[in-house]
N, C-alpha and C positions, 0 to 999 in steps of 0.2 A: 165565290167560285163554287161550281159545284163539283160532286165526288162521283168519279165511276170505276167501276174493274175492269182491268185487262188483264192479258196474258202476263204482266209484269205487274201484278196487283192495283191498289189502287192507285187514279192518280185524277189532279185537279183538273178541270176542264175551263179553262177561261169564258166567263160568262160575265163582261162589261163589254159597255159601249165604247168605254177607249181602246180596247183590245178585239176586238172581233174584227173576223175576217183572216187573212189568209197571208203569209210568206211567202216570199217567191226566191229563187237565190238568182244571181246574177252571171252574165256569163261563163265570166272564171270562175264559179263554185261557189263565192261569198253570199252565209246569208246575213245579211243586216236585221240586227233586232233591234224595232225601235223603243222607244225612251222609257212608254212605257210597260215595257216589260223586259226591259234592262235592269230595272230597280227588283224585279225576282227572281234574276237570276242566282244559281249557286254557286257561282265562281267571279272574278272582278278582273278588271283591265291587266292585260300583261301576262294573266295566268295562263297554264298547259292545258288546254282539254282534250279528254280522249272523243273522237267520233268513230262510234261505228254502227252498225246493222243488225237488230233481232227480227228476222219475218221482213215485213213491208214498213217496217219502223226504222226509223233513226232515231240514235241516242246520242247525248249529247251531257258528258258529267264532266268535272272535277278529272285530273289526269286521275290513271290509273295505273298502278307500280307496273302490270303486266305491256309489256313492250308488245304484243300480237295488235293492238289497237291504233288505227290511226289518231296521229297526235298534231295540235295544232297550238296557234296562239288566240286568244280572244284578246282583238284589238282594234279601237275603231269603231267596236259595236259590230264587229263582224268575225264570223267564224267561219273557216274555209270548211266543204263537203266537199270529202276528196273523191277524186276523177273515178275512181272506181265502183264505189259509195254509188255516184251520180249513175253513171252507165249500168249497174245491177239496178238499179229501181227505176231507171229511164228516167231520171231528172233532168228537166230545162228549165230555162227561165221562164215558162209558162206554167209549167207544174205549181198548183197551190199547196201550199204545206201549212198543217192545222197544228197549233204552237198548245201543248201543255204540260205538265210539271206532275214530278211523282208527289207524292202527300207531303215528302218529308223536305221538299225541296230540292233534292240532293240529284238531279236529275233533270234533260228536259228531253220533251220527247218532239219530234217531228213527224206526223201522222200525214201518209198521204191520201187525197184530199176523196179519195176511193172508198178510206178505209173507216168503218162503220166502229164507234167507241160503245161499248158493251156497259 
């Protein structure tokens, strides 16, 4: 992986051949992660995670005690990007989304596919 800085300090940029390329969520919102990059995720089946919005970024952690944060289930290998979320950043199913992780794991980020990593 390699390491870059953003506005949310550092974070991992996936750099393999079984990961490269692009996200796309699906009608209803769901985005499928596949397999593998399932296995780096910070959080496991069944768990709460908060989604929401810094800038033109989506974030995606571990739930968050503060209730202000849209909250969903990871299930299926899918995370739902709520309708709002969607419509403030013009998300469709053709939108590519660039999938990668803060240093510590604890975090993922969804970059759109516009948005130049520093």
């Amino acid at each position: 992986m390699v390491t870059s800085t953003t506005n949310y300090g550092q974070i991992q940029l996936i750099n393999n051949d079984d990961m490269a390329g692009y996200l796309k969520i699906n009608n209803y919102g769901h985005l499928c992660i596949p397999k593998s990059i399932e296995k780096l995720l910070p959080f496991k089946e069944g768990e709460i995670v908060s989604v929401y919005q810094e800038g033109n970024d989506i974030i995606i952690e571990k739930s968050l005690d503060d209730t202000i944060y849209n909250q969903c289930v990871y299930q299926k290998s899918r995370i739902t990007i709520p309708a709002e979320i969607r419509n403030l950043q013009g998300l469709n199913n053709i939108t590519p989304l660039m999938v990668n992780f803060s240093i510590k794991g604890k975090k993922l980020f969804l970059l759109l596919s516009d948005n130049k990593v520093v």
